[in-house]
C-alpha positions as CSV (number, residue, x, y, z in Angstrom):
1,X,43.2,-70.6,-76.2
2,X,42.4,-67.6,-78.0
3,X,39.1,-68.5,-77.6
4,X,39.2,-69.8,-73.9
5,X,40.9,-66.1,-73.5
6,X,37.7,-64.6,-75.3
7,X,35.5,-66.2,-73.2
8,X,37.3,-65.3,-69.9
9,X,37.4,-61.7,-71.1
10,X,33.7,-61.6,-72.0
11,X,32.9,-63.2,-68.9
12,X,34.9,-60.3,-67.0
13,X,33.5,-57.6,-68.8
14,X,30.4,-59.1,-68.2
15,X,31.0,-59.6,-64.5
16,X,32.4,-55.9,-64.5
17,X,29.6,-54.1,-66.3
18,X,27.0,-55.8,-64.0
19,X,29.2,-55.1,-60.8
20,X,29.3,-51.4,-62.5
21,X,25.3,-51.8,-62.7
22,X,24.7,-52.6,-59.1
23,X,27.3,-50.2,-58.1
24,X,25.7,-47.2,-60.2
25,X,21.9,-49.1,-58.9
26,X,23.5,-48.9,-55.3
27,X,24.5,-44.9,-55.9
28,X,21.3,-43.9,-57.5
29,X,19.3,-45.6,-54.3
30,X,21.7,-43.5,-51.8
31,X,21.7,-40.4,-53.6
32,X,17.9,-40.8,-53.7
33,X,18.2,-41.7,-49.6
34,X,20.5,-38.8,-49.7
35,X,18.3,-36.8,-51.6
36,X,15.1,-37.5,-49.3
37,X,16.7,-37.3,-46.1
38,X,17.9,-33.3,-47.6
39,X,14.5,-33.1,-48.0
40,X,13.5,-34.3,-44.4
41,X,15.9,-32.7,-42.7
42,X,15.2,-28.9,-44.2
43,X,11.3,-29.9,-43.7
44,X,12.3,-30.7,-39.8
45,X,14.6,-27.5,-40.1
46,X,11.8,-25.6,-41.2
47,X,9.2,-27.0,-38.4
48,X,12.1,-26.1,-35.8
49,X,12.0,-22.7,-36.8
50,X,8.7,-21.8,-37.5
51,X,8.2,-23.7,-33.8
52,X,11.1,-21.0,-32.4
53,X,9.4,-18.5,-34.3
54,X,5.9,-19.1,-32.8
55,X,7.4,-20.0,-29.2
56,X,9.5,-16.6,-29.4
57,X,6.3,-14.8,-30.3
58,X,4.2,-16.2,-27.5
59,X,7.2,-15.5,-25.1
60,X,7.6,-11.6,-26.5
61,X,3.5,-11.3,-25.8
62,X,3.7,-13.0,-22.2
63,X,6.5,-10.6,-21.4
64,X,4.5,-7.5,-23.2
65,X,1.8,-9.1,-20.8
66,X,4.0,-9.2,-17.5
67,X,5.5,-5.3,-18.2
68,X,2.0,-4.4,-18.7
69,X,1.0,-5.7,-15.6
70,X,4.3,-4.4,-13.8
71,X,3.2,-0.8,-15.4
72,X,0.1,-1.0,-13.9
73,X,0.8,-2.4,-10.7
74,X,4.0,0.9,-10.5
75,X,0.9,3.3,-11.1
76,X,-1.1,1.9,-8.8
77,X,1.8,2.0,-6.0
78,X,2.4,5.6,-6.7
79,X,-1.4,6.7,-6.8
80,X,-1.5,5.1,-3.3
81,X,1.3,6.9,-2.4
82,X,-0.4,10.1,-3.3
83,X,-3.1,9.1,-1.7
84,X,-1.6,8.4,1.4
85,X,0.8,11.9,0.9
86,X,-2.5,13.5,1.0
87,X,-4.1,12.3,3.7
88,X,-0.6,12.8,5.8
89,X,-1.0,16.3,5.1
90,X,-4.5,16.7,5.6
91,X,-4.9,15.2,8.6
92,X,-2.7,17.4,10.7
93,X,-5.0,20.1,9.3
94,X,-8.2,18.2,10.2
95,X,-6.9,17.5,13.7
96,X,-6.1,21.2,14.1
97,X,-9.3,22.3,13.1
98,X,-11.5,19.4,15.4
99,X,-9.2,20.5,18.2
100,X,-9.5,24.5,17.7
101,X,-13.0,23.9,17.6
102,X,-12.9,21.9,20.7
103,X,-11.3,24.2,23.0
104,X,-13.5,27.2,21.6
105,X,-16.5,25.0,22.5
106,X,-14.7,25.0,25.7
107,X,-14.4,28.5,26.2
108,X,-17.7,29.5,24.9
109,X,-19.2,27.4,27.4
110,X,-19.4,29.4,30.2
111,X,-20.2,32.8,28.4
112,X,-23.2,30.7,27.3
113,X,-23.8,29.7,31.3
114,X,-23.3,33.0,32.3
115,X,-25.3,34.6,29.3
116,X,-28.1,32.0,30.4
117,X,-28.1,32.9,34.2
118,X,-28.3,36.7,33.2
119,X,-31.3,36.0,31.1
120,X,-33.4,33.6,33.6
121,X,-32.3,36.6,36.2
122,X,-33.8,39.0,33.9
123,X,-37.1,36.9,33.3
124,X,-37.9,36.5,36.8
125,X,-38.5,38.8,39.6
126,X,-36.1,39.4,42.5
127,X,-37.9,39.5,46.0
128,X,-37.0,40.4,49.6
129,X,-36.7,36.5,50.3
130,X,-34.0,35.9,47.7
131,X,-31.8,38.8,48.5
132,X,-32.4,37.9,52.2
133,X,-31.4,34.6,51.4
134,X,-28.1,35.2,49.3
135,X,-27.2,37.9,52.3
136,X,-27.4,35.4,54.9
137,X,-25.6,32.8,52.4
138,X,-23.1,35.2,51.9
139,X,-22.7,36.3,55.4
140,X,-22.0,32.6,56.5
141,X,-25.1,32.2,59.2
142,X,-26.9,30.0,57.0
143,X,-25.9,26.5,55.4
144,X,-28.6,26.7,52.7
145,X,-26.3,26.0,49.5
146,X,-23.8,24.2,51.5
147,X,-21.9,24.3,53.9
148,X,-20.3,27.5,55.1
149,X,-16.7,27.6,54.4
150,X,-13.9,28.3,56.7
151,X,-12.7,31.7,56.2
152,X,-9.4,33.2,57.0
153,X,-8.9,36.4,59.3
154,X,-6.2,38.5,57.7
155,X,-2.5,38.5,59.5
156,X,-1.8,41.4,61.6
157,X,1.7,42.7,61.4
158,X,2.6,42.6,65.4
159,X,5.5,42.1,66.7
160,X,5.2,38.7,68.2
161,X,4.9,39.2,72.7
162,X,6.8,36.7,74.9
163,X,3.5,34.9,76.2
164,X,2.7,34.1,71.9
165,X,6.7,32.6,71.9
166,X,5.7,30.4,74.9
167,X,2.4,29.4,73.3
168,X,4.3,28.2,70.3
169,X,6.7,25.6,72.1
């Protein structure tokens, strides 16, 4: 019996210390899972953030890119805008000028048809004829240079007789 005990026992500590075996076996081959999944996990940790890193990068440049564009787009606006301040004042200027020019083109225009008439006149010789001529245009018996116009007799300041009352019904 004692021996029948022996046995039993051996058996049992046998069964335990290779149920111990597979159980330390089955911890060892997690906490080597364990271990390499650590491992995988800070390598997929460390991808993540070198990819955020790289993707916050490019999006810092694009936006760098964007103000820059912005900036340049603002200066252009406001040069325009001077330009166009510029021309609003200098066109009223212009205008002034082209139209003070204009109206003393206008008014030099017959000084320069009178001065040009007073120099043919000078240049060529005045006969009888052509004072006879103006005379009779003048006095209205000729129709040479068009024809004669109707000229008023001055009012008189008579008192109106009875036969001009009749006359006027």
């Amino acid at each position: 019996m004692n021996d029948d005990a022996n046995r039993q026992l051996a058996e049992f500590a046998r069964q335990t210390a290779r149920q111990q075996s597979e159980l330390t076996r089955s911890i060892t081959d997690q906490s080597a899972e364990l271990t390499q999944a650590s491992k995988e996990l800070v390598a997929a940790d460390a991808l993540a953030r070198q990819q955020m890193i790289a993707t916050h990068g490019e999006l810092q440049q694009q936006v760098g890119e964007e103000r820059s564009a912005i900036d340049d787009m603002r200066a252009e606006v406001v040069q325009d805008q001077r330009v166009i301040a510029a021309q609003r004042h200098r066109d009223p200027i212009i205008a002034t000028a082209i139209e003070n020019v204009g109206f003393g083109a206008i008014c030099a225009l017959p000084l320069v048809v009178c001065w040009l008439v007073i120099r043919v006149a000078h240049n060529s010789p005045i006969t009888n004829e052509t004072c006879e001529v103006l005379l009779l245009e003048l006095a209205g018996e000729t129709d040479r240079f068009g024809p004669p116009q109707r000229r008023f007799t001055p009012l008189s300041f008579r008192r109106p007789s009875a036969r001009t009352l009749e006359d006027q019904k």
